[in-house]
Backbone of each chain as ProteinMPNN parsed JSONL, in Angstrom:
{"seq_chain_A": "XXXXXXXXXXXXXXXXXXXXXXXXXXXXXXXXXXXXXXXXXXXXXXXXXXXXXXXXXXXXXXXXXXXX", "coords_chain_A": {"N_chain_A": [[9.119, -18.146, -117.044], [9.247, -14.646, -117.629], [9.652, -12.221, -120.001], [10.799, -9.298, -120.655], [10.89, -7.358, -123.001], [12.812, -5.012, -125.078], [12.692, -3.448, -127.883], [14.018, -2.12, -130.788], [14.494, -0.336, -133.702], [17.625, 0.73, -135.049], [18.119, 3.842, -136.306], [15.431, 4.828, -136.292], [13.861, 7.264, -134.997], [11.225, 7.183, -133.67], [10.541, 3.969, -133.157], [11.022, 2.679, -130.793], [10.192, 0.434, -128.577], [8.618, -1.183, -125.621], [7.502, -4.282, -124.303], [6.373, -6.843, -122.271], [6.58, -10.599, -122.406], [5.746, -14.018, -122.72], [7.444, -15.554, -124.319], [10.831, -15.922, -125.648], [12.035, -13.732, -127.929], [13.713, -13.983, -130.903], [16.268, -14.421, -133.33], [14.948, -13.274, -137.07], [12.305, -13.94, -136.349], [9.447, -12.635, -136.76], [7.915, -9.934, -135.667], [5.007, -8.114, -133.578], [5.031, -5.32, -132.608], [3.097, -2.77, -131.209], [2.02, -0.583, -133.505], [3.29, -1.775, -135.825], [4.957, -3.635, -137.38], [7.916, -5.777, -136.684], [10.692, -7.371, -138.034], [13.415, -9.543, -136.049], [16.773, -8.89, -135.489], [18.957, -8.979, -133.838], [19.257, -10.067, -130.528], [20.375, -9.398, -127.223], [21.283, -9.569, -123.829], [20.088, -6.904, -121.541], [19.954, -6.557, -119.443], [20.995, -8.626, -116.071], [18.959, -11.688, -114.961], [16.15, -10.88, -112.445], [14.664, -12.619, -110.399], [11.624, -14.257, -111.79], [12.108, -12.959, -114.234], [13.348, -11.851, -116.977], [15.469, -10.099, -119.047], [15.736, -8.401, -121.683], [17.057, -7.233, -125.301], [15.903, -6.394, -128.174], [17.468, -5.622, -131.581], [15.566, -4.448, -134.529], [14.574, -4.44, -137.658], [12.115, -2.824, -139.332], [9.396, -4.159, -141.35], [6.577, -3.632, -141.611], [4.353, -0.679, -141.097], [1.597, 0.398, -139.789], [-0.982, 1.933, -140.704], [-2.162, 4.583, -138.736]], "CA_chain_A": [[9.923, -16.934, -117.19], [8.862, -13.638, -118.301], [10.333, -11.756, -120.774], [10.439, -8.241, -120.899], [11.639, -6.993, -124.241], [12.975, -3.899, -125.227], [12.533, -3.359, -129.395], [14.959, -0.695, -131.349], [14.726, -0.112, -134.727], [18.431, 1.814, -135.507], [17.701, 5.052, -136.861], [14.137, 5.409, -136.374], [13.79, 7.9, -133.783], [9.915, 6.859, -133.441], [10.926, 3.022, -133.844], [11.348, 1.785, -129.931], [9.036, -0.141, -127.645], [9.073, -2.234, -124.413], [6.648, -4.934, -123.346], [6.591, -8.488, -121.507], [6.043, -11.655, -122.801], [6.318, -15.038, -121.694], [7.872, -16.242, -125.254], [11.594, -14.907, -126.202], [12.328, -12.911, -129.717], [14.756, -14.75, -131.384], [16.553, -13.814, -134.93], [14.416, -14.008, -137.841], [11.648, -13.752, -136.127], [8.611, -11.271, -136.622], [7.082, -9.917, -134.186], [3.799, -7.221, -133.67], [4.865, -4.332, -131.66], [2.312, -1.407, -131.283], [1.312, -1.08, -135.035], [4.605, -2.113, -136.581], [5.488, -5.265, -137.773], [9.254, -6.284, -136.739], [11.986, -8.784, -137.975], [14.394, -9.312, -134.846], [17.785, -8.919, -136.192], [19.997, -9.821, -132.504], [19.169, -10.051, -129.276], [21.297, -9.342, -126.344], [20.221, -9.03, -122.48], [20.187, -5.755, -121.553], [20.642, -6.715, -117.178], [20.933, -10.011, -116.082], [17.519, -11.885, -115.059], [16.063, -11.214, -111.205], [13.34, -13.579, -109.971], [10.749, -14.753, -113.079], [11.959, -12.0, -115.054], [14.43, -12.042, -118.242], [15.416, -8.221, -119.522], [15.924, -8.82, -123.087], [17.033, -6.012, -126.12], [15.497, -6.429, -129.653], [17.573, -5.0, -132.477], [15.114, -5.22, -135.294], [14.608, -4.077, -139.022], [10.902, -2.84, -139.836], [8.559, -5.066, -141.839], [5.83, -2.803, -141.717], [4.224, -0.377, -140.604], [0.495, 0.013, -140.137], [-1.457, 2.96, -140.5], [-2.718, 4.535, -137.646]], "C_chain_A": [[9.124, -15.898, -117.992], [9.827, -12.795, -118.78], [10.384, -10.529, -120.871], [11.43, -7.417, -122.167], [11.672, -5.407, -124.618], [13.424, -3.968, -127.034], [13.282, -2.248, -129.898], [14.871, -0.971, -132.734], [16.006, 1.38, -135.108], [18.02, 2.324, -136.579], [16.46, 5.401, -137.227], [14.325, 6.243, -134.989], [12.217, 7.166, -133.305], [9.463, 4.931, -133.373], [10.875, 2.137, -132.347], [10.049, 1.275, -129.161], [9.506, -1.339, -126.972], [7.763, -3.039, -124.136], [7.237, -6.412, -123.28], [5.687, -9.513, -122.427], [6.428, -12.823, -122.161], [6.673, -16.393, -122.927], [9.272, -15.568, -125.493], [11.826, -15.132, -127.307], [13.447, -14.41, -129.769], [15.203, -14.439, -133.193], [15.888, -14.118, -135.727], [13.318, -14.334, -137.707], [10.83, -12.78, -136.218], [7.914, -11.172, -135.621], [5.998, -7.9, -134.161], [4.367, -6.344, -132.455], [4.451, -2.933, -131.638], [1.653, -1.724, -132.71], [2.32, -1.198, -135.861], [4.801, -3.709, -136.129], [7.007, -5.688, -138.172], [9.764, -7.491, -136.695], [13.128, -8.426, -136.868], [15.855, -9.645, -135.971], [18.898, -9.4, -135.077], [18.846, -9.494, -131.508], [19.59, -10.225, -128.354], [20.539, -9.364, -124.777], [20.546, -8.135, -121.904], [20.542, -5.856, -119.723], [20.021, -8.29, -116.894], [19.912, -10.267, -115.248], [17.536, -11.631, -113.093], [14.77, -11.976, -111.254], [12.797, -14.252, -111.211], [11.431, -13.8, -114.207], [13.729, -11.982, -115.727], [14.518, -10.424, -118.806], [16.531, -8.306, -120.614], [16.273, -7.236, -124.038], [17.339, -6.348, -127.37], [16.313, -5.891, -130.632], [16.445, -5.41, -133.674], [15.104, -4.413, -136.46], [12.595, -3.676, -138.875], [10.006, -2.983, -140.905], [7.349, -3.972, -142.343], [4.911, -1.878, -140.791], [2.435, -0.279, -140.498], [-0.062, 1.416, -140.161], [-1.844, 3.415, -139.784], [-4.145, 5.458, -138.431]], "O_chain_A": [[8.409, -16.253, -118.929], [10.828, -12.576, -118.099], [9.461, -10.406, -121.676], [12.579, -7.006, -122.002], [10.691, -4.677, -124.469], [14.464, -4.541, -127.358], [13.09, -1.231, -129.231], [15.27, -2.107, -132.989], [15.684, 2.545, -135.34], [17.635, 1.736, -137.59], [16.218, 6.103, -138.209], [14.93, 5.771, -134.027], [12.363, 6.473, -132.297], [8.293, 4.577, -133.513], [10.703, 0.928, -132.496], [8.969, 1.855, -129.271], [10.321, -2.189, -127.331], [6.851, -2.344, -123.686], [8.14, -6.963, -123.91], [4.585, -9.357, -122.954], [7.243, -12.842, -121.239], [6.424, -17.592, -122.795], [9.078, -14.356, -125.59], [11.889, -16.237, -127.845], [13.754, -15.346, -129.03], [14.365, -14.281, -134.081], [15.74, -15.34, -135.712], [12.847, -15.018, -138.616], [11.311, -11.747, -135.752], [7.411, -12.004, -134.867], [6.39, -6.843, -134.656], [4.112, -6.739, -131.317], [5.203, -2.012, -131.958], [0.994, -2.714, -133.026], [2.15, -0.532, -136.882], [4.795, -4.472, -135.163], [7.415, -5.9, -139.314], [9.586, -8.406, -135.891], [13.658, -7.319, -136.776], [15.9, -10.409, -136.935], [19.729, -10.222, -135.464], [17.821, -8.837, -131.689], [19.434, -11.41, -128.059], [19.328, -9.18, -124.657], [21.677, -8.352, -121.471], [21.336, -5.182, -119.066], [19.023, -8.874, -117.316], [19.614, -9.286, -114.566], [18.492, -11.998, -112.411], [13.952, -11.862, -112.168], [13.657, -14.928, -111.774], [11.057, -14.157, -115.325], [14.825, -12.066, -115.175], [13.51, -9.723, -118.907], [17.757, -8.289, -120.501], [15.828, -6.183, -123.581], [18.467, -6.573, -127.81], [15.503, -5.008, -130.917], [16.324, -6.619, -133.872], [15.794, -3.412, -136.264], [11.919, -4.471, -138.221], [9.743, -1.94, -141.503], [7.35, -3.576, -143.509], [4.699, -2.332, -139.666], [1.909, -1.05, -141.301], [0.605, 2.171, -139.453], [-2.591, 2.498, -139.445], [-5.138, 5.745, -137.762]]}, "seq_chain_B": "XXXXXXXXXXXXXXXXXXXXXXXXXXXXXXXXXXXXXXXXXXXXXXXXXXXXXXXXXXXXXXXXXXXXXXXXXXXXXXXXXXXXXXXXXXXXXXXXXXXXXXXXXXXXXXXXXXXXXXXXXXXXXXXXXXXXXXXXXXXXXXXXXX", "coords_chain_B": {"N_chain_B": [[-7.413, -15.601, -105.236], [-7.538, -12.326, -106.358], [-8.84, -11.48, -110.055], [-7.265, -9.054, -110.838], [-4.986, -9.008, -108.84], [-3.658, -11.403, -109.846], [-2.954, -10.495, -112.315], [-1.403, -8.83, -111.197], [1.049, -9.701, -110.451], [2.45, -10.545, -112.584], [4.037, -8.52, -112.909], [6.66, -7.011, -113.402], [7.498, -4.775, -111.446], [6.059, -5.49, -109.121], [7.449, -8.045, -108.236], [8.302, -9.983, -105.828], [7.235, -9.332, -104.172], [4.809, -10.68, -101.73], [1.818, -12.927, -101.728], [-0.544, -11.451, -100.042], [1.001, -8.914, -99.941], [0.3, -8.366, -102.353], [-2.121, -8.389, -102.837], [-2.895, -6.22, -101.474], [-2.108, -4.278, -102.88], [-3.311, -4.309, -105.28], [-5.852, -3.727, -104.367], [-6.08, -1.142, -104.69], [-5.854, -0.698, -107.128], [-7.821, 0.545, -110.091], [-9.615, -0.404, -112.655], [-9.225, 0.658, -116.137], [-10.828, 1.346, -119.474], [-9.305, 2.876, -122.36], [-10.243, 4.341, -125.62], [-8.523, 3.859, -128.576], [-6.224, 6.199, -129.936], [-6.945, 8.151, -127.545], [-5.682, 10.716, -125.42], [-4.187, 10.239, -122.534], [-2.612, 10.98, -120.579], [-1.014, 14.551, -120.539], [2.023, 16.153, -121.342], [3.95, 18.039, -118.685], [1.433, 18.479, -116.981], [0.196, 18.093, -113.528], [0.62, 15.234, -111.741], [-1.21, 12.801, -110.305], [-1.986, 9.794, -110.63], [-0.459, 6.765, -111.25], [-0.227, 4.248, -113.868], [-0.694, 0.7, -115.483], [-0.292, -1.561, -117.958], [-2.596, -3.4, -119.301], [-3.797, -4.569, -121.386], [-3.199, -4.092, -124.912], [-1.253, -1.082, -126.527], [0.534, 1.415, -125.837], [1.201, 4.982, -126.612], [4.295, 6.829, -125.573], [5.304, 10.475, -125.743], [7.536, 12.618, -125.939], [6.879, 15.361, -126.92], [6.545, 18.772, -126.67], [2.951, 20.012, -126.924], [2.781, 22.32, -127.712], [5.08, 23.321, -129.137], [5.682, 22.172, -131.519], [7.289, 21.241, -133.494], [9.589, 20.982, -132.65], [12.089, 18.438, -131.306], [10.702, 15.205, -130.515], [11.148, 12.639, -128.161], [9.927, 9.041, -128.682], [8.06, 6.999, -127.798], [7.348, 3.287, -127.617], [4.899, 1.364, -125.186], [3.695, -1.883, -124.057], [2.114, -4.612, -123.398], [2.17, -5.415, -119.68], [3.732, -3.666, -119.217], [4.428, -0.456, -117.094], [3.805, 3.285, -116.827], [4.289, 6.971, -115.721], [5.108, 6.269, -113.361], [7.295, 8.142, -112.521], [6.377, 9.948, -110.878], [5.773, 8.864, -108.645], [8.018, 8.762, -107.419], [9.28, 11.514, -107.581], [7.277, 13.442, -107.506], [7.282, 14.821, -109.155], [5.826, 17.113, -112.38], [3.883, 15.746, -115.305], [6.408, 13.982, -117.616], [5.896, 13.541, -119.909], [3.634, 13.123, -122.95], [0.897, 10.728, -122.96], [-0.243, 8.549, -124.894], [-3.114, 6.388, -126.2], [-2.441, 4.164, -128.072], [-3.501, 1.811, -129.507], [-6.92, 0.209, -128.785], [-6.992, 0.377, -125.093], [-6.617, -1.559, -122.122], [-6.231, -0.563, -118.969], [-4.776, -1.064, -115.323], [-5.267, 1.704, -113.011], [-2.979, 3.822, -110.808], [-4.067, 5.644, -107.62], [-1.164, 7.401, -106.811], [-0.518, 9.29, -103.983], [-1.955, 7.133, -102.372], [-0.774, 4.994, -102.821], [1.358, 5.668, -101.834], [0.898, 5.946, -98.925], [0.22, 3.345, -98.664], [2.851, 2.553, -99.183], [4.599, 3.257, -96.817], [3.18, 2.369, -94.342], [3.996, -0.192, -94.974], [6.852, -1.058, -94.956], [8.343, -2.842, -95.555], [7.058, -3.733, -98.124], [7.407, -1.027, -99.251], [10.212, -0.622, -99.881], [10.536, -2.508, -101.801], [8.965, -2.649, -103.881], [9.961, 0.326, -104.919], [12.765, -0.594, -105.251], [11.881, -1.698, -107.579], [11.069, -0.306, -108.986], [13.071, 1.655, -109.217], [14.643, -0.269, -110.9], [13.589, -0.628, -113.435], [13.178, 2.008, -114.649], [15.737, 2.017, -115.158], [16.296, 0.068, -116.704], [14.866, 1.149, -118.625], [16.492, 3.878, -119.589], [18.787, 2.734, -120.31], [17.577, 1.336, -122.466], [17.069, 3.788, -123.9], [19.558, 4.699, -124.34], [20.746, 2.815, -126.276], [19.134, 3.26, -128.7]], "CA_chain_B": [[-6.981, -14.818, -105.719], [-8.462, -11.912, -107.986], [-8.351, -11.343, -111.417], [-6.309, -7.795, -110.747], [-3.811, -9.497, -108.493], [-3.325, -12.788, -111.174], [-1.918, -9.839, -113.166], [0.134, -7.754, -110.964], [1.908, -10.671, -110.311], [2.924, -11.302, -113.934], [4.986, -7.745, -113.392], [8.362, -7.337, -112.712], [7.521, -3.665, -110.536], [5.884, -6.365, -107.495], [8.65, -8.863, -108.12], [9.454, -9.848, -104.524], [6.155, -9.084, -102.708], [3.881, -12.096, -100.832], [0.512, -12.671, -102.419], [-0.795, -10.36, -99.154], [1.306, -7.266, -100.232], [-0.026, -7.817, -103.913], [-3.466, -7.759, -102.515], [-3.304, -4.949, -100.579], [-1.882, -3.436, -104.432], [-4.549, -4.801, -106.138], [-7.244, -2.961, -103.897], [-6.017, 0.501, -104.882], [-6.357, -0.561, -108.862], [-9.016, 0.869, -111.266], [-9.516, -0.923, -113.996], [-10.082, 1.698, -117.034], [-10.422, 1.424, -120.916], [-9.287, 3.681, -123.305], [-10.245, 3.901, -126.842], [-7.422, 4.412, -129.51], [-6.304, 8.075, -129.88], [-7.176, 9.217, -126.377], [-4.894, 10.549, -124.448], [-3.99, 9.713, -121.0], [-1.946, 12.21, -119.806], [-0.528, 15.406, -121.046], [3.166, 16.747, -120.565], [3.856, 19.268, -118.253], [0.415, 18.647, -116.02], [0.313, 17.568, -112.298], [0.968, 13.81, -111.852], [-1.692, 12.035, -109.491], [-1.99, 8.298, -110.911], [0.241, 5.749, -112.247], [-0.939, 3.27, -114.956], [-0.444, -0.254, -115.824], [-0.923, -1.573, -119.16], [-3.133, -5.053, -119.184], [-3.965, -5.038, -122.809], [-2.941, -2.731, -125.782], [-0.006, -0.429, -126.529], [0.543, 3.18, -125.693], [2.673, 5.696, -127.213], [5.262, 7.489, -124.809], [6.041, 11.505, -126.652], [7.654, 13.996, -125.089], [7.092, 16.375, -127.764], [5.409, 19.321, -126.737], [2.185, 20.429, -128.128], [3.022, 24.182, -128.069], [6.342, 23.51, -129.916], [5.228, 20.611, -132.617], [9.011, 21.331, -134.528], [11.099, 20.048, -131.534], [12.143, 16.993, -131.815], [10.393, 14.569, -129.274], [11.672, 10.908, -127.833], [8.796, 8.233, -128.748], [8.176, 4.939, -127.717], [5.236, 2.36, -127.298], [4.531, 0.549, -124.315], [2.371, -2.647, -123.997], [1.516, -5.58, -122.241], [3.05, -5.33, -118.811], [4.659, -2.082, -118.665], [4.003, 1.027, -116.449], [4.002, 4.51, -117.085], [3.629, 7.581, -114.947], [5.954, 6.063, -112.33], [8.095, 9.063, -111.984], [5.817, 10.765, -110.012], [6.322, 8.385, -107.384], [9.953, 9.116, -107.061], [9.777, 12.742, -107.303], [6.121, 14.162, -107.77], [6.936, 16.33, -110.415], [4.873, 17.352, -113.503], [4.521, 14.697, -115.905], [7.806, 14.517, -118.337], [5.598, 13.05, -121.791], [2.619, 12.486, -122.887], [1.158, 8.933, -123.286], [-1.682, 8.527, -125.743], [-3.525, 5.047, -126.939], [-2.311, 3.909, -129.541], [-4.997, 0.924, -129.744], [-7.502, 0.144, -127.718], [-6.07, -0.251, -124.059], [-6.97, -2.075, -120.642], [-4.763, -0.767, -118.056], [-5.423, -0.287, -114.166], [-4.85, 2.949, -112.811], [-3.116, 3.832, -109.672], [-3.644, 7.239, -107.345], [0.244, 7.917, -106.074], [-1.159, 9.368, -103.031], [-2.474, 6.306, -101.699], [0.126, 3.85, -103.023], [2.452, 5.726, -101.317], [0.535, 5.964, -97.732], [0.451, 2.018, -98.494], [4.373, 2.326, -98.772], [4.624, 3.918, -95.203], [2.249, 1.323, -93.918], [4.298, -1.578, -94.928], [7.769, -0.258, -95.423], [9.062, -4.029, -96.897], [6.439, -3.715, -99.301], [7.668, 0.05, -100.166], [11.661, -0.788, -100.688], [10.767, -3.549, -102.577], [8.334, -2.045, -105.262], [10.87, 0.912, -105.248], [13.679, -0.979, -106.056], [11.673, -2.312, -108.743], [11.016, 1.106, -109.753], [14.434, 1.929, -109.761], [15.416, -1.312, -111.99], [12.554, -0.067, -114.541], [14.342, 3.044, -114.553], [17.268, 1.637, -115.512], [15.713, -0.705, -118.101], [14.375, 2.097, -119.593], [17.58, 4.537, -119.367], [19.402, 1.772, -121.342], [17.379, 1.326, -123.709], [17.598, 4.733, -124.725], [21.104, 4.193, -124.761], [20.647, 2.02, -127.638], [18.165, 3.939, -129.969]], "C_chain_B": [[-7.575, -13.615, -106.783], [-7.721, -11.492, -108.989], [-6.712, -10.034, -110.979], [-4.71, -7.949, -110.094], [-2.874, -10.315, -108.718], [-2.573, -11.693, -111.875], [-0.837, -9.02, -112.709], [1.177, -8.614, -110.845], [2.711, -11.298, -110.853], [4.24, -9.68, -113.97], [6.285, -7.491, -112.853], [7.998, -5.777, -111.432], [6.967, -4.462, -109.047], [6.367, -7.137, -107.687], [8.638, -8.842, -106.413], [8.565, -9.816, -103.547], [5.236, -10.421, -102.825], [2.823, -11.787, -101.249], [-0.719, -12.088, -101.319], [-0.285, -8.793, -99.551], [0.099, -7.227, -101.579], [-1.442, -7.727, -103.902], [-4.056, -6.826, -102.003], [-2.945, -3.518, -102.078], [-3.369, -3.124, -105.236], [-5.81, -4.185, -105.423], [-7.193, -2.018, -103.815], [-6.062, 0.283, -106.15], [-7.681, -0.282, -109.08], [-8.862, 0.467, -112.33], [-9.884, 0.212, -114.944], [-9.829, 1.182, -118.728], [-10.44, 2.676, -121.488], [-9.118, 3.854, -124.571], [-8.78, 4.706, -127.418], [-7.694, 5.743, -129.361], [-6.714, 8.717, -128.978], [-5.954, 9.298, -125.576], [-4.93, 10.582, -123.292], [-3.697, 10.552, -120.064], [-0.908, 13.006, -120.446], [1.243, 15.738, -120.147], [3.161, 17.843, -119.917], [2.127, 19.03, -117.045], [0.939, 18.022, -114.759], [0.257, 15.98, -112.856], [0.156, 13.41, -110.493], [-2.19, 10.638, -109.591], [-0.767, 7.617, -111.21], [-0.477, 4.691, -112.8], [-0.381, 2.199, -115.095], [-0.674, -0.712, -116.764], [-0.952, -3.062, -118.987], [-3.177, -5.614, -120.863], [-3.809, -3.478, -123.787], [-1.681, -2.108, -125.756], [-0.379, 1.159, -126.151], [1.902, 3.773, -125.783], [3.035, 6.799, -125.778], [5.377, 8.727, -125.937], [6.474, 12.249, -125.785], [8.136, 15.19, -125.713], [6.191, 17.242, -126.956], [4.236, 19.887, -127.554], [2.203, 21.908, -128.576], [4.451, 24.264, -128.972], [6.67, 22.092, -131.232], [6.597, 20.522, -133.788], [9.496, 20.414, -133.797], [11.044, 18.739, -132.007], [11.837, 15.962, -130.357], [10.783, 12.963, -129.337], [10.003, 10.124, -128.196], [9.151, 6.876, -128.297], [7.09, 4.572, -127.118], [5.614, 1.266, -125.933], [3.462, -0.359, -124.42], [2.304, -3.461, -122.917], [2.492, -5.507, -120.469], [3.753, -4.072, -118.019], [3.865, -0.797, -118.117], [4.781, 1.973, -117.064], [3.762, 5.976, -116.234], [4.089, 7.361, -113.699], [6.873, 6.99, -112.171], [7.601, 9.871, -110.837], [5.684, 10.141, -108.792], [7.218, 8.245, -106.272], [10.005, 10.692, -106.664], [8.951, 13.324, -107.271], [6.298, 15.089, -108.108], [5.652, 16.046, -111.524], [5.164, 15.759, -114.701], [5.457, 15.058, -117.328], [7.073, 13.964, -119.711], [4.542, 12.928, -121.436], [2.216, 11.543, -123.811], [-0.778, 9.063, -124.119], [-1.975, 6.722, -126.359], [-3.109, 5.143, -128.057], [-3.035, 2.633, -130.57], [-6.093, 1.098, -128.449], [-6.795, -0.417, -126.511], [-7.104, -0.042, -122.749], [-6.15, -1.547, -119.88], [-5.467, -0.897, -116.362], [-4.206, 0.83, -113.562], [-4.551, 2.996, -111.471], [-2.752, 4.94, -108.921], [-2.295, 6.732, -106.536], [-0.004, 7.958, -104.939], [-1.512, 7.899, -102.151], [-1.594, 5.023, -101.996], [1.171, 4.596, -101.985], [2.007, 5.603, -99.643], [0.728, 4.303, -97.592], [2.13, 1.516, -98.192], [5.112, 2.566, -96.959], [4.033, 2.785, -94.368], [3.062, 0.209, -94.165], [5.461, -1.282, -95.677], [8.525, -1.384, -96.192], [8.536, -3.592, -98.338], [6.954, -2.007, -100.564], [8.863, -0.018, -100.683], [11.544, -1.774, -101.491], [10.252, -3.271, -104.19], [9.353, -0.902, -105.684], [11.938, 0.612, -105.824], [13.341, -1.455, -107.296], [11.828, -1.417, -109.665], [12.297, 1.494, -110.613], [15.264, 1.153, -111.426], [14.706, -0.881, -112.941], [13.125, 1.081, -115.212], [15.453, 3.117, -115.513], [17.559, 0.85, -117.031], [16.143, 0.465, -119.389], [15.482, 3.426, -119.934], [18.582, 3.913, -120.407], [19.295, 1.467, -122.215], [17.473, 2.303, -124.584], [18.742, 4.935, -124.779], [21.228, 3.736, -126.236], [20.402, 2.259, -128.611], [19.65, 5.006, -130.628]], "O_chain_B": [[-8.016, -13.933, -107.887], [-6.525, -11.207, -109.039], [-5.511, -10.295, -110.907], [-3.669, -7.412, -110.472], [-1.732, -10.326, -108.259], [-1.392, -11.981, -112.066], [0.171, -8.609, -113.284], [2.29, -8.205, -111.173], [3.476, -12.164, -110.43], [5.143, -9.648, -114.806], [6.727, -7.916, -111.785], [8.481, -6.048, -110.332], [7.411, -4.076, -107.966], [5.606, -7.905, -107.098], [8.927, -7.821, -105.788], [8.778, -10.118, -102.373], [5.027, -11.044, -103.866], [2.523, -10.595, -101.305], [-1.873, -12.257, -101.712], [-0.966, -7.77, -99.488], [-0.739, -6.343, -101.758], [-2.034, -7.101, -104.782], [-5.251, -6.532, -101.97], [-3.362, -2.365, -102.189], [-4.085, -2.181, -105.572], [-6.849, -4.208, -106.084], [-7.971, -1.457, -103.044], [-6.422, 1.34, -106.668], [-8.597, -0.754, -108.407], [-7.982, 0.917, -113.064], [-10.902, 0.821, -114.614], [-8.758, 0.708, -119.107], [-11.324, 3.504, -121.27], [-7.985, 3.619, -124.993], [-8.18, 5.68, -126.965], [-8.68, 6.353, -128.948], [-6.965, 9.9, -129.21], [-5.308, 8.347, -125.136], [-5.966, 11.081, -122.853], [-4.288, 10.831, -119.021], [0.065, 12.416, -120.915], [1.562, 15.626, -118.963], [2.463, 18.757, -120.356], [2.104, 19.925, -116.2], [2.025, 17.444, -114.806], [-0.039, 15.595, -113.987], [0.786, 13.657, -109.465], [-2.844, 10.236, -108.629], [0.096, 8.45, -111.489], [-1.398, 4.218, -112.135], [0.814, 2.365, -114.848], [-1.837, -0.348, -116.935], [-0.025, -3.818, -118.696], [-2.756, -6.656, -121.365], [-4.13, -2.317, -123.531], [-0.896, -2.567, -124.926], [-1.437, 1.783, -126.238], [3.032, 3.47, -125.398], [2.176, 7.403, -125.134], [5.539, 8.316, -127.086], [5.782, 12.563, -124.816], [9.13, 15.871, -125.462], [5.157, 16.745, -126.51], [4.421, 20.219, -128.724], [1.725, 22.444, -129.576], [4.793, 25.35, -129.441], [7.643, 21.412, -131.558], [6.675, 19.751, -134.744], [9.796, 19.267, -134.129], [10.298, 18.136, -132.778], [12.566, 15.957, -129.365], [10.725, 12.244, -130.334], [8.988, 10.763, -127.919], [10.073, 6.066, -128.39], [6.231, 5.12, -126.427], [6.588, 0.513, -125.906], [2.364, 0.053, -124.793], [2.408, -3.129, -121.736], [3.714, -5.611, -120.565], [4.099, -3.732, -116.887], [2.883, -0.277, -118.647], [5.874, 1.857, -117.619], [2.543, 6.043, -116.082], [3.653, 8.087, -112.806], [7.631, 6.523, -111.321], [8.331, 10.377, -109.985], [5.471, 10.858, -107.814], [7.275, 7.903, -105.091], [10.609, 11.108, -105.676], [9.376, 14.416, -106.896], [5.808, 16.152, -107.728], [4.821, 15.138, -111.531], [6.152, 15.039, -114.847], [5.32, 16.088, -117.988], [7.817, 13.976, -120.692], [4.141, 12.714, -120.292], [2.674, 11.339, -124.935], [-1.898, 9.497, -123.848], [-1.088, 6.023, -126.849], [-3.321, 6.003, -128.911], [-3.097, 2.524, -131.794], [-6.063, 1.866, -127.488], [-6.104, -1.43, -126.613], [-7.884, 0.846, -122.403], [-5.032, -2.048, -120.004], [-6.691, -0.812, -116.265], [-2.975, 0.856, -113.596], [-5.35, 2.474, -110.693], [-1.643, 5.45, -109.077], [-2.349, 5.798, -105.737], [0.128, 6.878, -104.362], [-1.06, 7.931, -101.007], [-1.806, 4.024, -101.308], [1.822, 3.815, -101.292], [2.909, 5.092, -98.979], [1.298, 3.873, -96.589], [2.577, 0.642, -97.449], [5.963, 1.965, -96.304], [4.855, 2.334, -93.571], [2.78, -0.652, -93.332], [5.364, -1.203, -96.902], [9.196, -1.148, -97.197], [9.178, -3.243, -99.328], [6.921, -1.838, -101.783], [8.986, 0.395, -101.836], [12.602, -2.05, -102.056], [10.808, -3.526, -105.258], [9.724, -1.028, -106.851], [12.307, 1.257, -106.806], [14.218, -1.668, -108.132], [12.413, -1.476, -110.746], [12.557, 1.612, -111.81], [15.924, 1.569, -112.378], [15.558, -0.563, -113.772], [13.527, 0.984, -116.371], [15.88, 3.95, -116.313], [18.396, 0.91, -117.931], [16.942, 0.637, -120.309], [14.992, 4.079, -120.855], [19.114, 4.618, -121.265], [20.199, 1.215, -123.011], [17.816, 2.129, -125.753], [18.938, 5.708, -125.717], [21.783, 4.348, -127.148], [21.02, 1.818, -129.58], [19.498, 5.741, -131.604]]}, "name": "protein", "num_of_chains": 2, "seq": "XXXXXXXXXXXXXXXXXXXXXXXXXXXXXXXXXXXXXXXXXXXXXXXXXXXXXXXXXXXXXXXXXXXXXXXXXXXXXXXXXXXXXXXXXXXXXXXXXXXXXXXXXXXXXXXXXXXXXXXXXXXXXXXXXXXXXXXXXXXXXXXXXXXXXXXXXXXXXXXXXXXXXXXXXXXXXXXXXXXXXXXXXXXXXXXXXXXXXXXXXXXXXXXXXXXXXX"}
């Protein structure tokens, strides 16, 4: 299964991001997306799965950020 | 099988197509790198590729650069995800522009010639379309959320 995750940090406007994996988030988990370093806070599925593919949606908290 | 088609295969936009369509995909890709901080494609210009992202992230803005106040939508794309797919649907101008935000692998693909491939093998075009569409929709939703 592939995962395609969709990341939200509420009330960052600059805070979202989408890519695939073939591991899913799970609460409490950190996770590297772009140059930010997020804790998953839920995860819901945003449309239910067709073929290989899982369509996942991150709420998360931000950990850090990295400099660009 | 080649490398290029081992990966389209991992994306949900050829979901659905026979490892024949995804080769006939895979022989209109360009592989390209682009270092951090370059951008890709500007808002507001003509739209003649779409992109795939193999390795790396890239930032989505659709701030403009003539109006650096406004307030623009952001978001990062990485492994997996296309960008630049609107212009497939409607061949307008492009609606953001997408800049590296690390170093990134993607392959590149001219519109133009994906779409003569759609005509040419009209399963293969409702099927990537609908994918389109569901991408779309993904992505529509998620800004829902933000």
């Amino acid at each position: 299964m592939i995962y395609k995750i969709s990341f939200v940090v509420p009330g960052r406007r600059k805070a979202g991001g989408i890519e695939n994996s073939e591991v899913a988030p799970h609460p409490g988990e950190r996770w590297q997306v772009g140059k930010q370093l997020l804790e998953i806070v839920e995860v819901i599925e945003l449309l239910p799965p067709r073929g290989d593919f899982a369509y996942l949606h991150a709420t998360c908290k931000l950990v850090k950020k990295t400099a660009e | 099988m080649c490398e290029s088609a081992a990966f389209l295969k991992q994306l949900d936009i050829f979901q659905g197509l026979d490892d024949a369509d995804v080769a006939r995909v895979a022989d209109l890709c360009r592989a390209q790198i682009v270092p951090a901080g370059d951008v890709i494609v500007t808002i507001g210009e003509a739209a003649e590729m779409f992109y795939l992202v193999r390795e790396g992230t890239v930032e989505i803005s659709t701030q403009r650069p003539n109006d650096p106040a406004a307030d623009g939508v952001c978001l990062t794309l990485g492994r997996g995800q296309m960008f630049g797919e609107m212009a497939l649907v409607d061949r307008g101008a492009r609606s953001a522009t997408a800049r590296a935000l690390t170093d990134v692998l993607m392959y590149v693909i001219p519109c133009d010639q994906f779409l003569d491939l759609c005509e040419q093998c009209p399963r293969l075009g409702y099927v990537v379309m609908r994918n389109i569409a569901a991408d779309l929709s993904f992505k529509l939703r998620q800004r829902n959320l933000i």
